[in-house]
C-alpha positions as CSV (number, residue, x, y, z in Angstrom):
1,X,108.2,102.8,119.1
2,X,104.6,102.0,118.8
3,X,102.6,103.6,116.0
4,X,98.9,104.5,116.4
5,X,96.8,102.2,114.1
6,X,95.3,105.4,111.8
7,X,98.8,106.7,111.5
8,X,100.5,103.7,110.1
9,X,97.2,103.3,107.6
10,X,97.6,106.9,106.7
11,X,101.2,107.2,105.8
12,X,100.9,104.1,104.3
13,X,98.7,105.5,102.1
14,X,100.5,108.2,101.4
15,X,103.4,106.2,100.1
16,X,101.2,104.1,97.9
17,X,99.6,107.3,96.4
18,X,103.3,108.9,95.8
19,X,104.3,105.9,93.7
20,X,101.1,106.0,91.9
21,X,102.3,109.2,91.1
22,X,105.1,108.2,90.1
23,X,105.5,109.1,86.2
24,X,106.6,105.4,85.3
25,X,102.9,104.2,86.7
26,X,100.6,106.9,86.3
27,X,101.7,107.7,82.4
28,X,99.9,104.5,81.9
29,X,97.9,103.4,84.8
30,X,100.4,100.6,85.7
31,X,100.5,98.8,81.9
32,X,104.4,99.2,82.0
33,X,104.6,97.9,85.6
34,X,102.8,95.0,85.1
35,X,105.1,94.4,81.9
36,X,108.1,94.4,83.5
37,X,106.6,92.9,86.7
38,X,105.6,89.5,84.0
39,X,109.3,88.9,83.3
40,X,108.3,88.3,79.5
41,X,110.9,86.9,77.1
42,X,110.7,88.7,73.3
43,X,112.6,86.8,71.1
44,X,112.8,86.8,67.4
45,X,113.6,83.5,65.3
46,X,115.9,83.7,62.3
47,X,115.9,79.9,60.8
48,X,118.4,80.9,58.2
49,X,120.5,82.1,60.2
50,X,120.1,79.3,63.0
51,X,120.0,81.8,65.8
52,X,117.5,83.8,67.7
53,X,117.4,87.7,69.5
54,X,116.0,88.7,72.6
55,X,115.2,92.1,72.6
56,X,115.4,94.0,75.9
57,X,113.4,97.5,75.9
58,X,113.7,98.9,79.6
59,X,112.8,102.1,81.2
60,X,115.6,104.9,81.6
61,X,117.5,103.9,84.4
62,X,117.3,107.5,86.0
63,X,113.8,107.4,85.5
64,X,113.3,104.2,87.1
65,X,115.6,105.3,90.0
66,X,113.2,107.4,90.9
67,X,110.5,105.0,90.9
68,X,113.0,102.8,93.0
69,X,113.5,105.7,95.5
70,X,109.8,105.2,96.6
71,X,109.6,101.7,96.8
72,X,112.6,101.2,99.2
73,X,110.4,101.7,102.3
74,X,108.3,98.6,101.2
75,X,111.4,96.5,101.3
76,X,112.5,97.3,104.8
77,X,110.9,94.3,107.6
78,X,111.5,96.3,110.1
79,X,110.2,99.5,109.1
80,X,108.0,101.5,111.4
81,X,105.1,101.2,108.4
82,X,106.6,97.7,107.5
83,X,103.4,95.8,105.7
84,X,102.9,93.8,108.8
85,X,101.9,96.8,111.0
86,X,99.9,97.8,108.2
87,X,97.8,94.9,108.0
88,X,97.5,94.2,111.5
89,X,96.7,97.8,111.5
90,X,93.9,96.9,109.0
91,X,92.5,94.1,110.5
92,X,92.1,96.1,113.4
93,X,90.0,98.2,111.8
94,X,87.9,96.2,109.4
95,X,85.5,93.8,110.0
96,X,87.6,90.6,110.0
97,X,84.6,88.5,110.6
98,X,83.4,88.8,107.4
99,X,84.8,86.0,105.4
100,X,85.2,88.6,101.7
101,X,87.4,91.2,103.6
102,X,89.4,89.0,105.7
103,X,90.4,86.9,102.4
104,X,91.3,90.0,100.9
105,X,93.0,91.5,103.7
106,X,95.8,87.9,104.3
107,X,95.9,87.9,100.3
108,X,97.6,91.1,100.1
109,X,99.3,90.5,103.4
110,X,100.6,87.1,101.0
111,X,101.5,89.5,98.2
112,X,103.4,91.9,99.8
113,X,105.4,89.3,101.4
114,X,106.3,87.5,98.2
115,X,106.8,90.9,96.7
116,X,109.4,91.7,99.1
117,X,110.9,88.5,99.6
118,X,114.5,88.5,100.1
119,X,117.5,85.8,101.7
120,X,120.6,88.4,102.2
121,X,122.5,85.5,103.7
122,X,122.8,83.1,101.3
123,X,123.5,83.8,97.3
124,X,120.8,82.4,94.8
125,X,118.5,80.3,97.4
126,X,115.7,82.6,96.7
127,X,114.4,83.5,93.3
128,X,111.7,85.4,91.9
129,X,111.8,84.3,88.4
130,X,115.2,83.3,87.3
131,X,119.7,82.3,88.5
132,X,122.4,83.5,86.7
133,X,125.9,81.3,87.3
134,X,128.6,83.2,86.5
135,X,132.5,81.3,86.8
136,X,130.4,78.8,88.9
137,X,128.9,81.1,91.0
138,X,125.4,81.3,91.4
139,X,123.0,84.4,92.0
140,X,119.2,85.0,92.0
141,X,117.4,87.6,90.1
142,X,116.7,88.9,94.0
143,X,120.0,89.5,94.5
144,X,121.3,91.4,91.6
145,X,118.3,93.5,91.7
146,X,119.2,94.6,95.7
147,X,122.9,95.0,94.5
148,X,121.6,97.6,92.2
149,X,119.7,99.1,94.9
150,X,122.2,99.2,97.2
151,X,125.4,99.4,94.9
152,X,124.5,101.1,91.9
153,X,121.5,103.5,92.5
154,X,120.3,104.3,96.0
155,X,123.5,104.1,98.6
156,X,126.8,103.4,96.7
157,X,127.7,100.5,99.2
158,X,131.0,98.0,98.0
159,X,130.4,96.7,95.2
160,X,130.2,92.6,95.4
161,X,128.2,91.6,91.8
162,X,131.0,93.5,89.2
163,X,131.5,90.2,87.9
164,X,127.3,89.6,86.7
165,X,127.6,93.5,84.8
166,X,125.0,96.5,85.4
167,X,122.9,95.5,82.8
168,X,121.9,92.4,84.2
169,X,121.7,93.9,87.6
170,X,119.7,96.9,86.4
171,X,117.1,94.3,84.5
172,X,116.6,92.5,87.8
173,X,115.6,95.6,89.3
174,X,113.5,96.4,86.8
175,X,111.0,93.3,87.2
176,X,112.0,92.8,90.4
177,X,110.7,96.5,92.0
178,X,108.3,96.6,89.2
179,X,106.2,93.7,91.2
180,X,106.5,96.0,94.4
181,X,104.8,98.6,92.1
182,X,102.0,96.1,91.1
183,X,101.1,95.0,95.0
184,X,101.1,98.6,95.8
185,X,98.7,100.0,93.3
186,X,96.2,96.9,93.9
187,X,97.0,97.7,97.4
188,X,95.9,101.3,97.0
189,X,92.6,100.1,94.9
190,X,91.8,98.1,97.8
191,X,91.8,100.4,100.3
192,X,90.2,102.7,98.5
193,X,87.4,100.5,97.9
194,X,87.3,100.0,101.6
195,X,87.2,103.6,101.8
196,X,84.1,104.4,99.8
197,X,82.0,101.1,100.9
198,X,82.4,102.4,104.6
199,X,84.4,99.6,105.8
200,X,87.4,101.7,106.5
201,X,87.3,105.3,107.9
202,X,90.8,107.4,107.8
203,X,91.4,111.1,107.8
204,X,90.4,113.0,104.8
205,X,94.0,114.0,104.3
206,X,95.8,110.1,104.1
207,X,94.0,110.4,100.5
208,X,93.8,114.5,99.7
209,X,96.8,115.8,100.9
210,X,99.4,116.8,98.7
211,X,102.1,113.8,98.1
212,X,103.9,115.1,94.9
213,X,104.8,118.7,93.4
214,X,103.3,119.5,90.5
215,X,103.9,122.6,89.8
216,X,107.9,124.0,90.1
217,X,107.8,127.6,89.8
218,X,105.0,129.7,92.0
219,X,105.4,133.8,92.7
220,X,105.3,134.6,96.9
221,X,103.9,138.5,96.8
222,X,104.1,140.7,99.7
223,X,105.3,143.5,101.4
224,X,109.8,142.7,101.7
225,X,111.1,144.7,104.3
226,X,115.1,144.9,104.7
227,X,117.7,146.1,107.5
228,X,119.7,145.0,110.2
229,X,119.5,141.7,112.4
230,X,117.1,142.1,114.7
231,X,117.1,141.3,118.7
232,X,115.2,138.4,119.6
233,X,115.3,137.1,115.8
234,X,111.7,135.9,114.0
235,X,110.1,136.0,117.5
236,X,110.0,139.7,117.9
237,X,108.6,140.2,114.4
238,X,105.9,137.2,114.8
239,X,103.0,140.0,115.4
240,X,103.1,142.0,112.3
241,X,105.2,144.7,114.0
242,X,107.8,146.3,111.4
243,X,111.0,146.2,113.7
244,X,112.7,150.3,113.6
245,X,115.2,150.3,111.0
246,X,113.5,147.8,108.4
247,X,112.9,149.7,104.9
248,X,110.8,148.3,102.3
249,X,112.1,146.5,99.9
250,X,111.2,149.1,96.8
251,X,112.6,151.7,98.8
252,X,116.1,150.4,98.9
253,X,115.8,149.7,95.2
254,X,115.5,151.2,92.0
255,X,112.2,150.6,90.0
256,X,112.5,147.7,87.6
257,X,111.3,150.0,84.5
258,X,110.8,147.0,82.7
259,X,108.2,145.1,85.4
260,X,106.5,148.5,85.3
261,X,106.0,148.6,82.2
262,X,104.3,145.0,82.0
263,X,102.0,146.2,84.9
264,X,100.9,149.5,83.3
265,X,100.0,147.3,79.8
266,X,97.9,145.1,82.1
């Protein structure tokens, strides 16, 4: 199914502003992402002892769940707001003869593609920044992150990595949906900018609209009217008629003395 050009822009958007939301990149503006994302080693030296210790300091895995929850759609080729469409979307609309935005546009074009790169077929041909071997068998950081995806966290499929442990399939993940993170928010920057300067013109709701709930517990006040089911259902009560037989609410029961109370002291 084709998508219109302003609607794949604008719900990409969207999705880019709902992981910037996300509490794992906006606590910080990104610094943890872009941790993860470098694949550092931390390792501490004891000559005495002849050995060294990596330490390993990762974000709750719940928390980063989440996080992973959001970036799924990225990962999908063939998603109706794949990053393809989006970009050809973009080019569509900016002016590729300028030689600034057209770099920028196929350099982020590059990024999400390396970001989201991916061989399910074949077992540790494609790496992002390190293999495992395991009783001779080899795997890439790639695939034991998607095996959490898939296995651990988002769908529960078969396992098929038991034998390579959750922790090293949950650290994968974390650097390797942590880049994903990274492309987005310099994703979102960009078209932002593009935004502002003019260059790119979108509905005002692709960047207002609400994306995340902040707020969990709200009060709806009214008039509550209770009684029978009525004939035709919601349709014969659309035009503020109060169907025969419907009571208000405070009618059918008692006074909460207590809310009363906090009223009157008001």
């Amino acid at each position: 199914m084709a998508t219109d050009p302003t609607q794949t822009l604008s719900t990409f958007v969207r999705r880019l502003r709902r992981i910037e939301a996300h509490p794992l990149v906006s606590a910080d503006g990104g610094e943890l992402m872009r941790e993860l994302c470098s694949t550092k080693i931390h390792l501490t030296v004891y000559p005495q002892l002849e050995e060294a210790v990596q330490a390993i300091d990762l974000p709750g895995e719940v928390m980063f769940e989440s996080l992973a929850a959001r970036l799924r759609p990225m990962t999908l080729a063939r998603d109706r707001i794949g990053y393809d469409r989006v970009f050809d979307a973009l080019d569509s609309f900016t002016d590729t003869d300028d030689l600034a935005t057209r770099l920028s546009n196929d350099h982020l074009r590059r990024e999400w593609a390396l970001a989201t790169q991916r061989d399910r077929a074949n077992r540790g041909s494609t790496t992002r920044a390190y293999g495992v071997i395991v009783d001779g068998e080899p795997v890439s950081d790639l695939d034991l992150a998607y095996g959490w995806l898939y296995e651990d966290s988002l769908h529960g499929d078969p396992p098929s990595f038991d034998q390579f442990g959750l922790r090293e399939r949950y650290r994968a993940a974390t650097h390797v949906f942590s880049h994903i993170a990274v492309v987005a928010m310099e994703t979102l920057a960009y078209l932002r900018h593009l935004t502002d300067e003019g260059h790119l013109v979108l509905p005002d709701e692709a960047f207002s609209a609400d994306v995340v709930l902040a707020e969990t517990t709200w009060e709806i006040r009214g008039e509550w009217h209770v009684g029978e089911s009525v004939d035709g259902g919601l349709a014969s009560v659309a035009d503020g008629e109060i169907p025969t037989g419907m009571r208000p609410l405070h009618e059918v029961y008692p006074p909460n003395l207590a809310a009363d109370h906090l009223e009157n002291t008001d």
